[in-house]
C-alpha positions, 0 to 999 in steps of 0.5 A, a space after each residue: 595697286 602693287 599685287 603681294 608677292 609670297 616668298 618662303 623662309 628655307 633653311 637657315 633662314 634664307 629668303 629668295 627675292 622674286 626675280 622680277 623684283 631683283 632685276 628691276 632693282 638691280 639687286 645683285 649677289 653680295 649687295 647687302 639690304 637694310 631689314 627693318 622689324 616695325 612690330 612685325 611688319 618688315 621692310 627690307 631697304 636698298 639704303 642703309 639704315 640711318 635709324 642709328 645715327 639719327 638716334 646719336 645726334 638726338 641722344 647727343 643733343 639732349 644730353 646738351 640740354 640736360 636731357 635723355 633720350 629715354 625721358 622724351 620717348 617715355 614723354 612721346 609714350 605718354 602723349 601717344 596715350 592720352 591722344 589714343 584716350 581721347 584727351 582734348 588737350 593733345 593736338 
């Protein structure tokens, strides 16, 4: 199991990756990192992000059926629901 590693916020913000971590990476001054906030939980990425795209091409093929992207993440909403309520009808 990977053991936690402590890092402090100093002043504006700032974050120091532990050394270790940088050298076996190769992360180096000026590479640039993806953050991810997943509700809390943050996950910093070597790769860009792709969450952006992802989310045209999907915003573009809904729109092409007449869809919006909004309507299917209020419908994943809703069957999140009734799945956490326990519905038998959701797989």
């Amino acid at each position: 199991m990977v053991e936690p590693m402590t890092v402090q916020v100093a002043q504006r913000g700032v974050v120091v990756l532990p050394k270790a971590l940088r050298q076996e990476y190769g992360i180096r001054p000026g590479d640039r990192l993806t953050l991810l906030d997943l509700g809390g939980v943050f996950v910093l990425s070597r790769r860009p992000s792709e969450a952006d795209a992802l989310a045209d091409r999907i915003s573009g093929a809904l729109a092409e059926e007449g869809q919006t992207l909004e309507g299917m993440l209020r419908a994943l909403r809703e069957e999140r629901e009734r799945y956490a309520a326990g519905d038998p009808g959701v797989s």
